[in-house]
C-alpha positions as CSV (number, residue, x, y, z in Angstrom):
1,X,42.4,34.1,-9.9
2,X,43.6,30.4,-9.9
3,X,43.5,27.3,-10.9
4,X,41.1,24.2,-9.2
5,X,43.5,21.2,-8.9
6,X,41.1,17.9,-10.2
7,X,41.4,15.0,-8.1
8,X,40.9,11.7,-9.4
9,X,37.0,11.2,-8.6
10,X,36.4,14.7,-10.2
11,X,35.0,15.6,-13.5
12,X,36.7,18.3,-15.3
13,X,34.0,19.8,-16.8
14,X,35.2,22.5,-18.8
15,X,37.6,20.7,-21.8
16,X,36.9,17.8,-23.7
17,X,34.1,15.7,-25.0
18,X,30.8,16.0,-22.6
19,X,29.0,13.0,-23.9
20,X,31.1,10.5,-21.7
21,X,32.2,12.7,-18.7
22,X,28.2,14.0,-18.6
23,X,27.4,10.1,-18.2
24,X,30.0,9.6,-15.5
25,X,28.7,12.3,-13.5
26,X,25.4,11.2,-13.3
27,X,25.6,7.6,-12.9
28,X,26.5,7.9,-9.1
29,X,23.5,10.7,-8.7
30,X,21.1,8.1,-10.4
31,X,22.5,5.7,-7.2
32,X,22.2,8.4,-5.0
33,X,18.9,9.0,-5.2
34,X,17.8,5.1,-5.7
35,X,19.7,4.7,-1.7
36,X,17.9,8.2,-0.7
37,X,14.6,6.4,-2.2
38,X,15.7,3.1,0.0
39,X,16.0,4.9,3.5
40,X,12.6,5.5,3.9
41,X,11.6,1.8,2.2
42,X,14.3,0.5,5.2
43,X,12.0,2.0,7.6
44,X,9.3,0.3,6.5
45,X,10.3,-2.4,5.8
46,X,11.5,-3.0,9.1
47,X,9.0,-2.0,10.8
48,X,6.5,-4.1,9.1
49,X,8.7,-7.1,9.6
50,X,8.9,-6.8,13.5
51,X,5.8,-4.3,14.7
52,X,2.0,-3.0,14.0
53,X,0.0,-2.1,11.4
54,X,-0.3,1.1,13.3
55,X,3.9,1.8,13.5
56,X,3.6,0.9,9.5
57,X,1.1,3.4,8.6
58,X,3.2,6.1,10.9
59,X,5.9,5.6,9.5
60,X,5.2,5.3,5.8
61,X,2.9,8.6,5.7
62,X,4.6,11.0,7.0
63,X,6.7,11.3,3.2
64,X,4.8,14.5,2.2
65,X,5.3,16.2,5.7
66,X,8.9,15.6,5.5
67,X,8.5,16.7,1.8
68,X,6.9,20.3,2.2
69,X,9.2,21.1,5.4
70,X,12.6,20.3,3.8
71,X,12.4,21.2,0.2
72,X,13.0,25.0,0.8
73,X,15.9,24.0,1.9
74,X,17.0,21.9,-0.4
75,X,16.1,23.7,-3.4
76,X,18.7,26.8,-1.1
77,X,21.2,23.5,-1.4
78,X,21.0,24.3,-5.9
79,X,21.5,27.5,-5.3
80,X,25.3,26.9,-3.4
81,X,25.7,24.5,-6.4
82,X,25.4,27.1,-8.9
83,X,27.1,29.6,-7.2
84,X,30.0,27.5,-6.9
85,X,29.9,26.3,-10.3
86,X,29.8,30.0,-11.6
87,X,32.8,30.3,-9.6
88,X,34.8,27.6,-10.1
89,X,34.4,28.2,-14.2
90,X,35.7,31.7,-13.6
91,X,38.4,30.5,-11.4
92,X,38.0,33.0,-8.9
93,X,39.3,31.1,-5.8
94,X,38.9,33.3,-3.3
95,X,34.9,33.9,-4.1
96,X,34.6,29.5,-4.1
97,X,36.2,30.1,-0.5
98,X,33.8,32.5,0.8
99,X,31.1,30.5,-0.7
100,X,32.3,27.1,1.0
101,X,32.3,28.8,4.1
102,X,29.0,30.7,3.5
103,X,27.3,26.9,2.7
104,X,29.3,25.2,5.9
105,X,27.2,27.9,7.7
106,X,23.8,27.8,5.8
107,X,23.8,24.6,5.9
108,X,23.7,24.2,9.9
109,X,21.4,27.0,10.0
110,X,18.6,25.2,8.1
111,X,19.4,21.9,9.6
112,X,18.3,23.5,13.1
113,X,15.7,26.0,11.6
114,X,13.9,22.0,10.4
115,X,14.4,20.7,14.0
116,X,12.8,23.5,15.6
117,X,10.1,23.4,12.8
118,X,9.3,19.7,12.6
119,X,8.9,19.5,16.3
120,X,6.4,22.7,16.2
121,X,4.2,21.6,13.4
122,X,4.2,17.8,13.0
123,X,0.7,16.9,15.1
124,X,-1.0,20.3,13.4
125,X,-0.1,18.7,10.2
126,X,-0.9,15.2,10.7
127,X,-4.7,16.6,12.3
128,X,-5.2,18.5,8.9
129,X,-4.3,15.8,6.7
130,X,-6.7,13.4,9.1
131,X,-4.3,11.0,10.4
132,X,-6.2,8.3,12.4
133,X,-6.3,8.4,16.2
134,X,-4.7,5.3,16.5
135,X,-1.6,6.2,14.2
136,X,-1.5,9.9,15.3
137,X,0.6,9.9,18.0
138,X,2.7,7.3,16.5
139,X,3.5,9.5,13.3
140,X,4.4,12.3,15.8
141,X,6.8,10.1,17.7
142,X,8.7,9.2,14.6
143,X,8.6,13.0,12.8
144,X,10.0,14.6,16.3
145,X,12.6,11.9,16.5
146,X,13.1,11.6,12.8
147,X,13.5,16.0,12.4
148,X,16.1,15.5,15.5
149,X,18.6,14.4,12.1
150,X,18.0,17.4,10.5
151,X,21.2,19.7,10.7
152,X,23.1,16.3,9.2
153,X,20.8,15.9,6.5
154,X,21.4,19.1,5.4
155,X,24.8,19.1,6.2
156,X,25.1,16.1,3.6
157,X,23.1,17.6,1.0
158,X,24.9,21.0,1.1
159,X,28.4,19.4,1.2
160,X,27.0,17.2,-1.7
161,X,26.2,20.2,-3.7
162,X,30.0,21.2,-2.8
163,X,31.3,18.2,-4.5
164,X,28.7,18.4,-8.0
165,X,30.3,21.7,-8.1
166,X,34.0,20.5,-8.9
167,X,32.7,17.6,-10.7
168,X,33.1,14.5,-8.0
169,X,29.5,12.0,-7.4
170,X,30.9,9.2,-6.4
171,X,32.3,10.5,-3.2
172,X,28.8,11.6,-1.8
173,X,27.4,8.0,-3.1
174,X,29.5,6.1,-1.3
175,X,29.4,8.3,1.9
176,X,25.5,7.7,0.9
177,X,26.0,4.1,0.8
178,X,27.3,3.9,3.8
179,X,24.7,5.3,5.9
180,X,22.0,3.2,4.6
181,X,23.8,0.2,5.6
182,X,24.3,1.4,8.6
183,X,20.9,2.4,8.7
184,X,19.9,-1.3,7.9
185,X,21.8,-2.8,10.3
186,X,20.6,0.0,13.5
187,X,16.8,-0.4,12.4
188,X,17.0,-4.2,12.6
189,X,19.2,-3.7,16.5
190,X,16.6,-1.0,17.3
191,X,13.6,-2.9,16.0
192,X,14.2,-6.4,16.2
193,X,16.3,-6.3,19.5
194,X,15.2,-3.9,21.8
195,X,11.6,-3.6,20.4
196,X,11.9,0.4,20.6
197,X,8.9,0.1,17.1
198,X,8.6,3.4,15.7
199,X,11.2,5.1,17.4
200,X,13.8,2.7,16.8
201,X,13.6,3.6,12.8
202,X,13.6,6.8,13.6
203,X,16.5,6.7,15.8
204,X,18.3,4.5,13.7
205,X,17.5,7.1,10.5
206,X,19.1,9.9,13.1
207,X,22.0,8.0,13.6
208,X,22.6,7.5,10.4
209,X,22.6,10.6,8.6
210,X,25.0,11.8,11.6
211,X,27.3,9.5,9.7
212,X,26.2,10.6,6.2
213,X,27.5,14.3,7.5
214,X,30.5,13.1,9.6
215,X,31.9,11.2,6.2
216,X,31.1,14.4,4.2
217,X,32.8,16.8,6.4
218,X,35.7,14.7,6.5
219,X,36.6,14.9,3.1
220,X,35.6,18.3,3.1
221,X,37.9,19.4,5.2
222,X,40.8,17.2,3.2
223,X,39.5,18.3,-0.5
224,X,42.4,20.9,-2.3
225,X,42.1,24.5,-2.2
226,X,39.4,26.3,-2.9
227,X,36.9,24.2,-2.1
228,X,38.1,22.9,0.8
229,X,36.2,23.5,4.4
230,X,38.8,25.4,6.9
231,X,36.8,25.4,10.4
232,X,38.7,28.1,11.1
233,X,37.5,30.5,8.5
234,X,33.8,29.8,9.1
235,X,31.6,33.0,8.0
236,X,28.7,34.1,6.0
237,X,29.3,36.2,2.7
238,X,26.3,38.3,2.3
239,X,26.7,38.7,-1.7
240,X,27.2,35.4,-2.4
241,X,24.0,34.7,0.1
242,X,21.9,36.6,-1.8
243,X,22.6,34.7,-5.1
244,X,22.2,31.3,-3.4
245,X,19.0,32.3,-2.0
246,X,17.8,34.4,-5.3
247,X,18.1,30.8,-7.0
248,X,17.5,28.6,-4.8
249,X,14.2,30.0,-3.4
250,X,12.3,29.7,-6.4
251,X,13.4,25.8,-6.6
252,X,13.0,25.1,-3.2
253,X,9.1,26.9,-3.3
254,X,8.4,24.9,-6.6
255,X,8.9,21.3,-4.8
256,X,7.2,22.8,-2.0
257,X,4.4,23.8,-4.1
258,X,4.8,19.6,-5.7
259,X,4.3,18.4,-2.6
260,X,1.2,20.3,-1.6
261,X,-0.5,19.3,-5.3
262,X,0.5,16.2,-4.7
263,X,-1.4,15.6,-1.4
264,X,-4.5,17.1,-3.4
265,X,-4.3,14.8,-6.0
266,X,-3.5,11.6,-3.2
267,X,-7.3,12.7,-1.8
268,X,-8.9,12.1,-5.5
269,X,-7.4,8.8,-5.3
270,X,-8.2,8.2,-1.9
271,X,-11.9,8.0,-2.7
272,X,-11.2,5.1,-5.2
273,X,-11.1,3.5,-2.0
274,X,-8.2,0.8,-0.5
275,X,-7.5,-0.9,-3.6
276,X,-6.8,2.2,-5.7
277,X,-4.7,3.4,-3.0
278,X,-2.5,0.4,-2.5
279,X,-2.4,0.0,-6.6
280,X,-1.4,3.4,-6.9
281,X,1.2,3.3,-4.4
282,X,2.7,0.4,-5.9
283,X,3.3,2.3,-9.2
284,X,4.2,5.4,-7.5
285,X,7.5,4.0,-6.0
286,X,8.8,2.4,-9.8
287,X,7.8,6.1,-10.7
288,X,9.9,7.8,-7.7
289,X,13.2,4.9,-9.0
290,X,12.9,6.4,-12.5
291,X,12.7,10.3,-11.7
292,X,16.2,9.9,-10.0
293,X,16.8,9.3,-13.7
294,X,15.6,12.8,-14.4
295,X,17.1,14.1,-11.4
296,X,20.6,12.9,-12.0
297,X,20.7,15.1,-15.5
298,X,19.0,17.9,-13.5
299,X,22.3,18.0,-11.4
300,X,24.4,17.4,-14.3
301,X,22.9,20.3,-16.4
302,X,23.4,22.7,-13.0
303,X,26.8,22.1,-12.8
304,X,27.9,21.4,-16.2
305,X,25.9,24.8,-17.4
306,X,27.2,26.5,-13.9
307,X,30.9,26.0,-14.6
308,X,30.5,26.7,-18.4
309,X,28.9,30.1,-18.6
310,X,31.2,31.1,-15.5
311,X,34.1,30.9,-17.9
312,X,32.4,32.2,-20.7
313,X,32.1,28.9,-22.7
314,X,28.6,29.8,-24.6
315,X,28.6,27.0,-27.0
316,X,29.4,24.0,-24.8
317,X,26.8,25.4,-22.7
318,X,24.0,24.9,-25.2
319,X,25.8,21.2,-25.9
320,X,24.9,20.3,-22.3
321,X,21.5,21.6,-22.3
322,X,21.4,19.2,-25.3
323,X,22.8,16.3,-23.9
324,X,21.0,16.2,-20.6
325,X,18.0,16.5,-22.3
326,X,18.7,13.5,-24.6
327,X,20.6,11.0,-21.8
328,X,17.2,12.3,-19.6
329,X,14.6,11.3,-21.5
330,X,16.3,8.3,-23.6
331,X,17.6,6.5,-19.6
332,X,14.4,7.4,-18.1
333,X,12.3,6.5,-20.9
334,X,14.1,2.9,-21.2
335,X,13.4,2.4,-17.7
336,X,9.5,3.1,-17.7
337,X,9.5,0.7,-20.4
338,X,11.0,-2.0,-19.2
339,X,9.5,-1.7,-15.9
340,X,5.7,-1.7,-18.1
341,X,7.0,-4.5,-19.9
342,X,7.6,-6.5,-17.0
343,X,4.4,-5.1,-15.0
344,X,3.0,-8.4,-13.9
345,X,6.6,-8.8,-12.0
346,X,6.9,-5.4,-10.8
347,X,3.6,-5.5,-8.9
348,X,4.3,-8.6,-8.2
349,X,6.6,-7.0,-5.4
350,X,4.1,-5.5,-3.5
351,X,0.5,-7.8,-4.3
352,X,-1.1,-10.6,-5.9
353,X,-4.8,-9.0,-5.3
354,X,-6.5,-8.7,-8.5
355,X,-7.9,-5.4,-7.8
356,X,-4.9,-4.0,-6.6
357,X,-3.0,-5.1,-9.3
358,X,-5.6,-3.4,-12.1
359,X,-4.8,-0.2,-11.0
360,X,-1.1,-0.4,-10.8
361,X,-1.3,-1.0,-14.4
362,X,-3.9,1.4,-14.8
363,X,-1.3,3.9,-13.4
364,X,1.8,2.1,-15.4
365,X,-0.5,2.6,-18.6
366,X,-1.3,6.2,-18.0
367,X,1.2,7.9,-16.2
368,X,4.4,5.7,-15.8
369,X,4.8,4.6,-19.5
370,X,4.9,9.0,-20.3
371,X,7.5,9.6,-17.4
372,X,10.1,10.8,-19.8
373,X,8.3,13.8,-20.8
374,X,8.8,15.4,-17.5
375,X,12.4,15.6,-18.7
376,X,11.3,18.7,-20.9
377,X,10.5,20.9,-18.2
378,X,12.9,19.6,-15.5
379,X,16.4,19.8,-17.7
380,X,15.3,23.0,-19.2
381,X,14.4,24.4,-15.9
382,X,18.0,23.3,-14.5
383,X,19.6,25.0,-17.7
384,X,18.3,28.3,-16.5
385,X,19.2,27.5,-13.3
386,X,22.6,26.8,-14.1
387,X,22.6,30.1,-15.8
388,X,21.0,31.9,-12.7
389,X,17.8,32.0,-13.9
390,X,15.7,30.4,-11.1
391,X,12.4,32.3,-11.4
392,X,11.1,31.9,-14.6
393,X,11.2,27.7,-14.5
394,X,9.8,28.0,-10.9
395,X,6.8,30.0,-12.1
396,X,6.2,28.1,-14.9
397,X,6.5,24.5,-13.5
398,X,4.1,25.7,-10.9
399,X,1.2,26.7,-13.2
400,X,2.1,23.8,-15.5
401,X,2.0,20.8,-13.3
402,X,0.3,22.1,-10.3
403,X,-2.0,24.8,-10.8
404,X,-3.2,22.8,-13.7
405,X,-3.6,19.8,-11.4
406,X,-5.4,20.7,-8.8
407,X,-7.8,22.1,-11.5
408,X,-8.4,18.7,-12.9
409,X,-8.5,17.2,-9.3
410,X,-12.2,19.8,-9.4
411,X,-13.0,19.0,-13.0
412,X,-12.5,15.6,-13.5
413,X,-15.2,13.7,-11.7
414,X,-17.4,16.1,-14.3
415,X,-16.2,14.8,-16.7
416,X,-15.8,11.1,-16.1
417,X,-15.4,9.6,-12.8
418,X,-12.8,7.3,-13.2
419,X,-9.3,6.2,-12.1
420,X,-7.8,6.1,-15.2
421,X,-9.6,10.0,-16.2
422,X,-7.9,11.1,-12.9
423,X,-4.2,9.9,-14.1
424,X,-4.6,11.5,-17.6
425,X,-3.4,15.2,-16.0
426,X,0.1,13.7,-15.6
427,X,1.5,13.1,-19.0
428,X,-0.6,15.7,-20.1
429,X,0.7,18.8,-17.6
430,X,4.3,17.1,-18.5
431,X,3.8,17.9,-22.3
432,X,2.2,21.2,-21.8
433,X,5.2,21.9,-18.7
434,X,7.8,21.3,-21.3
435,X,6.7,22.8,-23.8
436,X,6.4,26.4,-22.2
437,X,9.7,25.7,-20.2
438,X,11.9,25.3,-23.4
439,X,10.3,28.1,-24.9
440,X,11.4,30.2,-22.3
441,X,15.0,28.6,-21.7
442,X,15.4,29.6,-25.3
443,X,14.4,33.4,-24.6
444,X,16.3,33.5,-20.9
445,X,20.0,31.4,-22.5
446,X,19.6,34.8,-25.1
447,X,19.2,37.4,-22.4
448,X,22.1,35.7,-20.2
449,X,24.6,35.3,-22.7
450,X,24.2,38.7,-24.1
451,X,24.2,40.1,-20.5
452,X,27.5,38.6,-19.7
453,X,28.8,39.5,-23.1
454,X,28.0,42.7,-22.2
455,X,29.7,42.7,-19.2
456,X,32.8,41.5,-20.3
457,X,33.6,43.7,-22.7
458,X,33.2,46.8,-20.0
């Protein structure tokens, strides 16, 4: 056993008042994810700026491909987070070493298992969801090129779940940071210079989460004992495996599972026709800003929970179930509100047509305005997670805010064929969601804490 030395940029998450060192924590995520949210928005950007309609619809769809392919592994990515945590709160160093080495290895292993994968199945996918002829090939172009970037991606996003797990966000933003400037300045060269269109994004994108990974590593290797990365010591503890990929499975298959309802419920709005889709659009990317909100406490609550039951801390456990929940849905729910309250500016962004406009603020009315109460499900699903309970929110979130939507994508044009009828499943799945997942975080934080009680005193 020993003791984790806390550098400057980390949190120590285990004495002292959470409030404040709960809010540090997650103020870099919410950044995080806002840059993450930009890379793509770069792209586009970009590329609308300097080539084709074409080259803007290939590279602005393909969000849900990249979505269903990659979220398995990311979801494996909580898992290493937990683990860690778990460790790190029981201060058993050598089992945060075997763990760092196990995650430098996973974490090139996915990154490859995507390449192979996104070069396979890109076209199929693109022919099933009916890409047009003339942006087909173009889509494939960019998702071959764009998958090449994998192993870095999850590089990053592995080593980033290294650093939630001592406490330290800002690093991974401003590694983060970094890359999106870099990625600014390689799609305007690759673009705007050498006219390479689609493939310059995606090049530039490629290139830029090789720096993302190369920033990570580096302090990786330079971070204090355990945690740090030793090349030299590079293996794959089966054990501690087994509990990454027992809770991170479950995670990863439920925003698998999103992604797929989510395409369902994009072809109910499709038949709206242009207008709904642009509107919709619109108000989805405010909606994707504020759920790094919610995300941000999710990681918080992972780590937090992770290190705390670790070292047996029961009752400060509970506190940050409690304060995720409340710094979740009072940040988010501030945010949908002001961003409602200035709707005429907000859509202003993307369009002045009138139709357009009326259903982004059919969508602001309906679904963005309720936002918060997917905070219910999400923060009580990462409580159990922290706790190693990874099933039971995975199940649950999946009937509740899938299963249930793709049953309203059927039902609804029975009932009243309209946009705003269609919308109406959000805020309601969120309500019913949370409700069931709190319900059963209450039940699981029981089980786990009398389990580890029990253990203990053997």
């Amino acid at each position: 056993m020993g003791t984790v030395m806390k550098k400057s940029g980390q949190v120590d998450m285990l004495h002292g008042p959470l409030f404040g060192k709960i809010l540090v924590f997650s103020v870099p995520l919410i950044a995080s994810g806002i840059l993450q949210q930009s890379f793509n928005a770069v792209d586009v950007a970009i590329i609308g700026r300097y080539s084709t309609t074409q080259a803007i619809a290939a590279v602005g769809s393909n969000g849900p491909i990249i979505s269903i392919l990659v979220n398995l592994f990311l979801g494996i990515a909580v898992g290493a987070n937990v683990v860690i945590a778990n460790y790190l709160g029981q201060r058993h160093d050598e089992a945060v070493r075997r763990s760092v080495s196990t995650v430098a290895v996973v974490s090139l292993v996915s990154g490859f298992i995507l390449l192979v994968l996104g070069a396979l199945l890109a076209r199929p996918i693109l022919e099933a969801m009916s890409a047009p002829a003339d942006v087909i090939d173009l889509a494939k172009e960019y998702l071959t090129i764009y998958f090449c970037g994998m192993p870095f991606m999850m590089v990053y996003n592995f080593g980033s779940a290294v650093f939630r797990s001592v406490g330290d966000t800002k690093l991974p933003f401003y590694s983060l940071l970094v890359a999106t400037l870099c990625n600014l300045v390689l799609d305007w060269v690759f673009v705007a210079v050498f006219d390479m269109g689609v493939a310059g994004v995606a090049w530039g994108t490629v290139i830029s989460n090789g720096v993302n990974a190369a920033i990570i590593v580096f302090f990786l290797t330079r971070e204090a004992e355990p945690v740090t990365l030793s090349i030299t010591r590079w293996s794959v503890s089966v054990p501690d495996l087994k509990k990454m990929l027992q809770i991170g499975v479950p995670a990863g298959l439920q925003g698998m599972v999103f992604s797929v309802s989510n395409i369902f419920i994009q072809s109910a709005i499709n038949r709206f026709g242009a207008d709904a889709i642009a509107g919709s659009s619109a108000a989805l990317t405010y909606e994707a800003y504020c759920y790094y909100v919610v995300v941000a406490f999710c990681a918080a609550t992972i780590a937090f929970a992770g290190q705390n039951y670790g070292a047996g801390l029961y009752d400060r456990c509970k506190r940050v179930a409690a304060i995720c929940m409340f710094y979740s849905v009072a940040v988010c729910g501030v945010a949908n509100f002001l961003i409602v309250w200035q709707q005429q500016a907000c859509i202003g962004v993307f369009t002045s047509d009138a139709a357009v406009v009326h259903y982004a603020s059919v969508r602001f009315h309906t679904v963005l305005v309720f936002q918060s109460l997917a905070s219910s499900y999400e923060i009580a699903g990462a409580y159990m997670r922290g706790l190693g309970y990874s099933l039971t929110p995975m199940l649950l979130t999946v009937f509740g805010t899938c299963v249930l939507r793709l049953g309203w994508v059927y039902l609804f044009p029975r009932i009243d064929y309209s946009f705003r009828t269609l919308m109406v499943i959000y805020p309601v799945t969120w309500a019913v969601t949370g409700l069931a997942v709190i319900t059963a975080a209450v039940m699981v934080q029981r089980k786990a804490f009398a389990l580890k009680g029990s253990r203990a005193g053997l």
